[in-house]
VORO-649756 format. One record per residue (C-alpha): x negated, y, z negated. Coordinates in steps of 0.5 Angstrom, whole numbers, plus 500, padded with zeros to 3 digits. Layout:
% residues N
XYZ
...
//
This chain:
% residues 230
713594378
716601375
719600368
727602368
730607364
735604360
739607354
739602348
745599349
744593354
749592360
753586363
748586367
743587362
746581358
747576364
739577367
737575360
741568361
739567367
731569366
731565360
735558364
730559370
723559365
726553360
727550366
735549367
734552373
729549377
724551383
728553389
734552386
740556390
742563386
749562389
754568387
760563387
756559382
753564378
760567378
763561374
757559370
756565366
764568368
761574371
763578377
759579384
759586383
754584377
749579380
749583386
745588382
742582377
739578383
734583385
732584379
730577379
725577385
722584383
720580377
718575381
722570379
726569385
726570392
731572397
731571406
736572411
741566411
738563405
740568400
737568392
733562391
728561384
722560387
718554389
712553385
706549388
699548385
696551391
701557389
699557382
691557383
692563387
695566383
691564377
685567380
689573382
691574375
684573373
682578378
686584376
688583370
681583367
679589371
686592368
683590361
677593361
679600363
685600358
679598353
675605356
681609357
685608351
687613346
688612339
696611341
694605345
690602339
696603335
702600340
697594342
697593334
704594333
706590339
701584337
705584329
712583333
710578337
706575330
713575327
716573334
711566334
714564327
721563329
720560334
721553334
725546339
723545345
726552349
722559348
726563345
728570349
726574343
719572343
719572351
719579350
714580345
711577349
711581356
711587351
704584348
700584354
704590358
701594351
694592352
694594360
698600359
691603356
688604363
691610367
691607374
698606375
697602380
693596378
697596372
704595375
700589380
698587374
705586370
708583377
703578377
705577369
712576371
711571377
707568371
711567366
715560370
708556370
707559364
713556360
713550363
706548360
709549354
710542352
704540353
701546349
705543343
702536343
695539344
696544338
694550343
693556338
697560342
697565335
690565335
688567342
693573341
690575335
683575338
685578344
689584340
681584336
677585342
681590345
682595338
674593336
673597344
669590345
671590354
667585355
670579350
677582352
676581358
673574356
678572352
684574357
681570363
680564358
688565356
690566362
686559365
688555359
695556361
695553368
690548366
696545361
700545365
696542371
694536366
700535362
704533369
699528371
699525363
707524364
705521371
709527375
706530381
703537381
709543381
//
């Protein structure tokens, strides 16, 4: 998926693909909801031309859908769906991560430093139930540095769109990473260490274990709460 090109101040549309981003992955807006523009007009007081340019964004992040006579939805989520794309991320984000660490330069080590610090910062003002938008971004921006060190566009770009479709499941395993005291901080950590220590093999290791712990949660704290799997 290419990156934009925006100027440091955000746009109305910016602004409002920030709130709607943030209410679908905290769950105020739940799998297959309809992304009316008549609703979302009045719920965030903005005009159609807006979201006409803001809901596209969403289904290139893979946070929602759109088809004929159906219009934009937030998209469904299953089990079957969430092991797929498990094992899919598993697949081509280990790969992705061992070429960054062969490829990477010394510019690379010092982003996937500097990223892993905002995040570290990120991590200790985030606190309640909901995941603050900023560590959100620290987050995506952590992981996009580590796999930007590989130099196939291509599997990068796969690699961050399978990241954002993500971050849905991933967000909603949240509550179940607080009562098990999942050491988010330390997986970080560690994965930043392997990767700048040019260790390919623990780097992937612990990328494919962050990654499975994440749908494992998720998966075991619906059933704890006596809920059907999403």
């Amino acid at each position: 998926m290419a990156r934009r090109t925006r100027s440091s101040n955000p746009t109305r549309a910016d602004v409002v693909l920030g709130l709607i981003r943030a209410e679908i992955l905290n769950g105020r807006l739940a799998p297959g909801t309809r992304l009316g523009f008549v609703d979302l007009g009045e719920r965030y007081k903005v005009s159609t031309g807006v979201l006409r340019e803001v809901l596209p964004r969403l289904v290139e992040q893979g946070l929602a859908t759109s088809e004929a006579q159906r219009g934009f939805r937030v998209i469904d989520v299953s089990v079957e769906r969430l092991t797929q794309l498990t094992d899919a991320r598993v697949a081509i984000e280990t790969l992705v991560t061992r070429q960054a660490v062969a490829q990477g330069d010394i510019t690379w080590e010092t982003d996937v430093v500097a990223k892993h610090h905002a995040l570290a910062r990120a991590s200790e003002t985030a606190t309640g139930d909901d995941i603050p938008e900023e560590w959100l971004a620290a987050h995506d921006a952590f992981h996009g540095a580590i796999l930007g060190g590989c130099d196939n566009v291509y599997l990068v770009e796969t690699a961050a769109r399978l990241r954002s479709i993500s971050e849905v499941y991933r967000c909603w395993s949240y509550p179940e990473q607080t009562r098990v005291h999942r050491d988010v901080a330390r997986e970080h950590r560690e994965i930043m260490e392997a990767a700048i220590a040019r260790d390919a093999d623990l780097a992937a290791q612990l990328t494919e274990s962050h990654i499975r712990l994440t749908t494992e949660l998720l998966i075991s704290g619906r059933a704890a709460a006596g809920l059907s799997a999403p």
